[in-house]
C-alpha positions in Angstrom: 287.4 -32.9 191.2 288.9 -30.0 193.0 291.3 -32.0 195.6 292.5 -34.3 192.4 292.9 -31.4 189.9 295.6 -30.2 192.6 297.1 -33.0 194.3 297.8 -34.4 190.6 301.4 -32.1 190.3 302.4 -33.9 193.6 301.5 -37.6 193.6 304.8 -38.8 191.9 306.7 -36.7 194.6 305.6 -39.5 196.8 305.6 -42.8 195.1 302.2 -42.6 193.2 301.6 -42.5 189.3 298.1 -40.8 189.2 295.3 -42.1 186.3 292.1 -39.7 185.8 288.8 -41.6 185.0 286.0 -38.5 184.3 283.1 -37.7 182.5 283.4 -36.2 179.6 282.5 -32.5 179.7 280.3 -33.0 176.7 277.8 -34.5 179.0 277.9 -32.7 181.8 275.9 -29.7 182.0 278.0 -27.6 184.5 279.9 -24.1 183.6 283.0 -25.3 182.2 286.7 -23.4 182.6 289.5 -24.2 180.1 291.9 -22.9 182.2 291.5 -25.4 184.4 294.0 -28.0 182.4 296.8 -25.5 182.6 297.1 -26.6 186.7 297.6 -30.4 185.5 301.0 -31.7 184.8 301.8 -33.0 181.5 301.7 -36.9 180.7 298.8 -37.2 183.6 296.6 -40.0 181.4 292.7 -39.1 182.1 290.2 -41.6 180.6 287.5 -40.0 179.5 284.1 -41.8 179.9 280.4 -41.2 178.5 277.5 -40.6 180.3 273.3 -41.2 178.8 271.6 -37.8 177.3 270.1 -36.0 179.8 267.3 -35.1 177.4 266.1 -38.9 177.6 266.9 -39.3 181.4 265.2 -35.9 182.7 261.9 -37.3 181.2 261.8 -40.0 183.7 263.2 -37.6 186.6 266.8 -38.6 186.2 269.2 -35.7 185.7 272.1 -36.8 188.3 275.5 -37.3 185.9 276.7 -39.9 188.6 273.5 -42.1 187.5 274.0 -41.0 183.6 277.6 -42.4 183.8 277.1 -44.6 185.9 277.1 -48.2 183.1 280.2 -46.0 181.5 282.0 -45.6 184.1 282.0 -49.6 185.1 283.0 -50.5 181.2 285.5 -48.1 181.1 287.5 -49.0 184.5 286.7 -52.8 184.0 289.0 -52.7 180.9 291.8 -50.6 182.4 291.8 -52.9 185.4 291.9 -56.1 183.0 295.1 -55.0 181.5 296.5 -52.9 183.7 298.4 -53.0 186.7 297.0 -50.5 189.6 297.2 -50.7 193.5 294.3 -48.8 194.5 291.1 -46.9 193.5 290.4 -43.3 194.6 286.7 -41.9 194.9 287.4 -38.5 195.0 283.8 -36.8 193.9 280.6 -36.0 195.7 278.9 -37.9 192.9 278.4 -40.4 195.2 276.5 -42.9 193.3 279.9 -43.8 191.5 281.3 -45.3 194.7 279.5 -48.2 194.7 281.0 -49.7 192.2 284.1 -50.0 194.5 283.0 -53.1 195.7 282.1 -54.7 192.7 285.9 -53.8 191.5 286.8 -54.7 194.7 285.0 -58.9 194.8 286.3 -58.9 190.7 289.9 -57.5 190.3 291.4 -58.1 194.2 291.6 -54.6 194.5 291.0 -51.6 197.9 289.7 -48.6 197.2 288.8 -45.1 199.2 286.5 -43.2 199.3 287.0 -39.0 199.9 284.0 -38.0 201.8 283.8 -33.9 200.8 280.2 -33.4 201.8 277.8 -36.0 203.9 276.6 -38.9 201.3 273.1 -39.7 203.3 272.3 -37.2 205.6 269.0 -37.0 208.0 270.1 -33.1 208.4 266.7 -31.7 206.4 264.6 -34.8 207.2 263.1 -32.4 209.6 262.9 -29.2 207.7 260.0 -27.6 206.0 260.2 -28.2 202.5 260.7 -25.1 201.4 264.2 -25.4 202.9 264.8 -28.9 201.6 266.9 -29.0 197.9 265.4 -30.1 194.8 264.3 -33.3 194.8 264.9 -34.4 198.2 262.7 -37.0 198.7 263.8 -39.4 196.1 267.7 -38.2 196.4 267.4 -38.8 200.6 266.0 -42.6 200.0 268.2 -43.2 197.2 271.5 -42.1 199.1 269.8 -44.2 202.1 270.1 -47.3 200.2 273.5 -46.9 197.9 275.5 -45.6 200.9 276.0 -49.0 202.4 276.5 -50.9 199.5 279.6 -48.8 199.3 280.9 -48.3 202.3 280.8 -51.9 204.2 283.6 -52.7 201.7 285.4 -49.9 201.7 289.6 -49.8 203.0 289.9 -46.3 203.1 287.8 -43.2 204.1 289.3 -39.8 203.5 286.8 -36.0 204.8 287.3 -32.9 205.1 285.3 -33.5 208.5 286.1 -35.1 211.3 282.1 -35.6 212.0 281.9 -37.0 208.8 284.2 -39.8 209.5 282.8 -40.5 212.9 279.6 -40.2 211.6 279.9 -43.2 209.5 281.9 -45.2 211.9 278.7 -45.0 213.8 276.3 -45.9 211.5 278.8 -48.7 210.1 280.3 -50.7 213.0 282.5 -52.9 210.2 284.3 -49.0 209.9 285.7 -49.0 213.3 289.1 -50.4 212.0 289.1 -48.8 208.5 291.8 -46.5 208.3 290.9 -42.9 207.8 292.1 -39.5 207.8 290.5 -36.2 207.8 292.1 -34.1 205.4 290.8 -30.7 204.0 291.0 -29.1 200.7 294.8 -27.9 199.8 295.6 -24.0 198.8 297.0 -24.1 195.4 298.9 -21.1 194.4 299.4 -21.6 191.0 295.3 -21.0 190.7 295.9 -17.5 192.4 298.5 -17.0 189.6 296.0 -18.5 186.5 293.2 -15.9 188.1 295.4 -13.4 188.4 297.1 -13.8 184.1 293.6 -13.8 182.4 291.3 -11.8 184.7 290.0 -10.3 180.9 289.0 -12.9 179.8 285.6 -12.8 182.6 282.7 -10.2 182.5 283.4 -8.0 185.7 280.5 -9.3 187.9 281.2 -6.0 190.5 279.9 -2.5 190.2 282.9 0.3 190.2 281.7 3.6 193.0 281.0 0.7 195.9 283.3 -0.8 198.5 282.5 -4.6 197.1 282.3 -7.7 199.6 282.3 -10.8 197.8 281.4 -14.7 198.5 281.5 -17.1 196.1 279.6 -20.1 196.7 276.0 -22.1 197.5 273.1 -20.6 199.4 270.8 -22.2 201.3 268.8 -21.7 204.4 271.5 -23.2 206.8 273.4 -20.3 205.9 270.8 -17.9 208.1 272.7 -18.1 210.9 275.7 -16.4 209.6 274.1 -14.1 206.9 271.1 -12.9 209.4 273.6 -11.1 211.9 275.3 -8.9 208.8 271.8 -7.7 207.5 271.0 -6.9 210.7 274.2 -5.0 211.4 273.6 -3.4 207.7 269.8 -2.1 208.4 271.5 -0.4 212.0 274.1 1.3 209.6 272.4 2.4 207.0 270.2 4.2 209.8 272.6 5.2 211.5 275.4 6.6 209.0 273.7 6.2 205.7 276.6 7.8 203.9 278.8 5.4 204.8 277.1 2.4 205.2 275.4 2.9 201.5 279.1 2.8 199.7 279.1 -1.1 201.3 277.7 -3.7 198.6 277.9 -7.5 199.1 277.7 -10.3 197.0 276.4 -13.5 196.8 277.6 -15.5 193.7 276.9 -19.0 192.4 274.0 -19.7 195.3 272.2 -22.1 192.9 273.3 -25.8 192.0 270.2 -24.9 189.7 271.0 -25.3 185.4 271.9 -21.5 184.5 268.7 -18.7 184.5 266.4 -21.6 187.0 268.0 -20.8 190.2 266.1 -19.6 193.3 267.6 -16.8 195.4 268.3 -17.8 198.7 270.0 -14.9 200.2 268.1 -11.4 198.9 264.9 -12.5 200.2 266.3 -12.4 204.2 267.8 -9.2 202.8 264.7 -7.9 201.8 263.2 -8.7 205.6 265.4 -6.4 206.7 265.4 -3.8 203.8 269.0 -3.9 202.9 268.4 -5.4 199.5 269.8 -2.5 197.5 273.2 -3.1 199.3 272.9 -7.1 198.2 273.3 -9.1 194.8 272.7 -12.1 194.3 273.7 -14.1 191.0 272.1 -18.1 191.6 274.2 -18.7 188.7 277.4 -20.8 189.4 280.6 -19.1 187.3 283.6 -20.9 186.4 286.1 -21.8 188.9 289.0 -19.2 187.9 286.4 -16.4 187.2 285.2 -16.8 190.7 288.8 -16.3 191.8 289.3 -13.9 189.4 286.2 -11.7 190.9 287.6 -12.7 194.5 290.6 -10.7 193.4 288.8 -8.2 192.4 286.8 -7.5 195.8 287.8 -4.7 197.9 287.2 -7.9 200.9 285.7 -11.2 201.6 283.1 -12.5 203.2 282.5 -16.3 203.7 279.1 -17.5 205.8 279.1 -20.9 207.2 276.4 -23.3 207.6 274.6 -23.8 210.7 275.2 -27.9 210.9 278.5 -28.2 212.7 280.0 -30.8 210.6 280.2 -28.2 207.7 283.3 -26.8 206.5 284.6 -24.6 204.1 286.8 -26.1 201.4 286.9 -22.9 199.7 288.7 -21.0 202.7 292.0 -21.5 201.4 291.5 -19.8 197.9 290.5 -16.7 199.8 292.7 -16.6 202.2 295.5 -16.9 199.2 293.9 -13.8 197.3 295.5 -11.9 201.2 292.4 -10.0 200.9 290.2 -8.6 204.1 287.9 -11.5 205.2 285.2 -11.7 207.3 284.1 -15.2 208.2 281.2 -16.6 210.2 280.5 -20.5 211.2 279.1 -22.5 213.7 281.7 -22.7 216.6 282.2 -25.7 216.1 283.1 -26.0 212.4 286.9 -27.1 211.5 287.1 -23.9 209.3 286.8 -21.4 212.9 290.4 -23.7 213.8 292.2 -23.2 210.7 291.2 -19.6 210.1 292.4 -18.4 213.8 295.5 -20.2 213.1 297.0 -19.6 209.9 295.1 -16.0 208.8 295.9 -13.1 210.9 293.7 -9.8 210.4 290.7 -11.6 209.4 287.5 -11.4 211.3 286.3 -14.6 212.4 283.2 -14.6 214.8 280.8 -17.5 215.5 277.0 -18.6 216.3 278.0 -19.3 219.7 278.5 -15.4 220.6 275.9 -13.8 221.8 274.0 -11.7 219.1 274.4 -8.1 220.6 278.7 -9.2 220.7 278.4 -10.6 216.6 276.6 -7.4 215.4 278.8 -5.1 217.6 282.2 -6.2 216.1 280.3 -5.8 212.6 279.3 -2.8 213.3 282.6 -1.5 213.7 284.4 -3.8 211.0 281.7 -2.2 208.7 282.5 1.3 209.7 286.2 0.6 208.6 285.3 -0.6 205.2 283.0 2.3 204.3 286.0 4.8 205.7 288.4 2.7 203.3 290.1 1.0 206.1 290.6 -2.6 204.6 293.1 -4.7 206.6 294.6 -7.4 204.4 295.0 -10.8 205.9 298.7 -12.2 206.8 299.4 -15.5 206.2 300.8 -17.1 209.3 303.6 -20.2 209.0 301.2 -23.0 210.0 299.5 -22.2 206.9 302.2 -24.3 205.2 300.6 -27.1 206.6 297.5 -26.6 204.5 299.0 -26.4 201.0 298.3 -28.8 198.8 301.8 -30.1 198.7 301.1 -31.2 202.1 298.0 -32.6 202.1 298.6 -34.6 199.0 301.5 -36.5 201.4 298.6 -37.0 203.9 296.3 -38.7 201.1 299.2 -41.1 199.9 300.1 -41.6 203.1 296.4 -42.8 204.2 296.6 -45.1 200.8 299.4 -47.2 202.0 297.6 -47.5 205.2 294.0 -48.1 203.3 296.7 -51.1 201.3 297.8 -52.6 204.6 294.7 -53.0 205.6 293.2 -54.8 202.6 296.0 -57.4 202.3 296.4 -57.8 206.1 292.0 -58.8 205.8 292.4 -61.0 202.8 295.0 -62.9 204.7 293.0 -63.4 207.7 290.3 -64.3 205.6 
């Protein structure tokens, strides 16, 4: 929803008039923001479709809104393609399930679509985990993404990620891919959400406590994130042995760790800080908050902090917000993540170490990071001028750009055909 909701004000800029075909919120039982609409252009249509009760559907096991709207959703666009005139369809969602009904659009009304690949669709990545570091329901969501992710994407004209290793990935896995055009292409930074933050921070209960030097990340949890979270705690536990009087005015947060419904989510991150007895210096809130109070609280933090995942193909999409805010970051992913790239060049002052360092060299350059931020030493990040290249502006000409390719390619196979 993100990458739509901001490359909507810049579509027409390059040739594209832009329709929105969405759930309505009624059904879906996510935190909801009203300020979100102010970002959209006026005159943008958006179709509004149903989904089935949860109540009825979590009784067999069934809680997913992609299945729930699924039958909706193929009504709905089956009558706008019936009397409409449209060039392309745009899965832009990790509700995955939608996407197959791309090729049944595709075999009916003669028409390509893409498909924006923000997280992996089927992914072996916790086949071999224990299960207490699996998600929720794994084993039926694992063999259900097994099956639907073909269907999908053996017809597909058009693959957009915010990964190259997602992309490759599937051109593995699907040999028919090999010629499919496709573009990685990250999440944009959207100044105008800054600015919406920024106008009705009163409007959100303050989620930090006034007397501490507060480092914030907003975001999911998960045990993938022990790679990058483990070396702070550690770093913390030396401190607050060290120079307790410093260290103790440090307090980080973990907010929105839980994809859980509000009140059910499991914490993730206080129990490794717990191991190492730095729990009163962490919070954690499972609960997800709105998208412009979790900007609103970014602003708020005296600095950031954003832990990466330990499965390489993982990136951030949520970099770009914080590096907007220009607040002190710290920031640690697997080497090889795209995030460590765009970070060292476009955000100068901010930390940015990774798993590949060796563990004395991570929790030495904490140490002293640490040490600065309890003596009130916060260096604010500088935006460089490659970071232009990252706006959404931009990055919206790189999506059209890909669906005139992703066009091509259709009509050029259906006359070969």
């Amino acid at each position: 929803m993100q990458r739509v909701r901001m490359s909507l004000p810049y579509f027409k800029d390059f040739g594209w008039e832009a329709e929105v075909v969405t759930v309505d919120e009624q059904y879906a039982d996510v935190v909801k923001d009203d300020l979100l609409v102010q970002s959209i252009p006026t005159g943008i249509k958006v179709h509004l479709v149903k989904a089935l009760s949860k109540k009825i559907t979590s009784k067999f096991g069934l809680g997913s809104i992609a299945l729930r709207s699924l039958p909706y959703y193929r009504t709905t666009v089956n009558n706008l393609l019936k009397n409409n005139k449209y060039d392309l369809i745009y899965f832009s969602t990790t509700q995955f399930p939608v996407c197959i009904l791309g090729p049944y659009w595709k075999k009916r009304f003669k028409i390509p679509y893409v498909i924006d690949m923000q997280d992996p669709w089927h992914s072996e990545f916790y086949k071999d985990k224990p299960k207490e570091q699996q998600p929720s329901k794994y084993w039926f969501s694992y063999h259900l993404n097994k099956y639907l992710e073909p269907l999908a994407m053996r017809q597909v004209d058009g693959l957009i990620s915010v990964s190259d290793a997602y992309i490759n990935d599937l051109k593995t896995n699907y040999p028919e891919l090999i010629h499919v055009p496709s573009s990685t292409i990250t999440f944009g930074a959207f100044e105008s959400d800054i600015n919406i933050a920024f106008e009705n921070q009163s409007k959100f209960k303050p989620l930090l406590q006034a007397g501490f030097k507060n480092i914030v990340y907003v975001g999911r949890g998960g045990m993938d994130m022990c790679k990058a979270i483990i070396p702070v705690f550690e770093t913390l536990k030396k401190g607050l042995i060290a120079r307790p009087e410093l260290f103790s005015k440090l307090k980080f947060y973990f907010i929105g760790t839980s994809y859980a419904p509000a009140g059910k989510g499991i914490p993730t991150i206080l129990p490794i800080a717990t191991l190492y007895n730095v729990n009163s210096m962490v919070i954690e809130i499972t609960d997800r908050v709105s998208y412009y109070h979790a900007l609103s609280t970014l602003l708020q933090a005296e600095a950031l902090f954003i832990p990466g995942s330990e499965d390489p193909k993982y990136t951030a999409s949520k970099i770009y917000p914080y590096l907007l805010t220009r607040k002190p970051l710290l920031a640690i992913f697997n080497k090889k993540s795209n995030a460590v790239k765009a970070l060292n060049e476009c955000a100068d002052g901010a930390m940015v170490l990774t798993f590949d360092e060796g563990s004395g060299e991570i929790t030495d350059s904490l140490y002293r990071l640490f040490v600065d931020w309890g003596n009130d030493l916060f260096k604010p990040v500088n935006l460089s001028e490659k970071f232009k290249k990252y706006s959404a502006k931009t990055l919206t000409l790189d999506q059209t750009q890909l669906f005139n390719r992703a066009i091509k390619y259709f009509e050029t196979k259906n006359k070969n055909s």
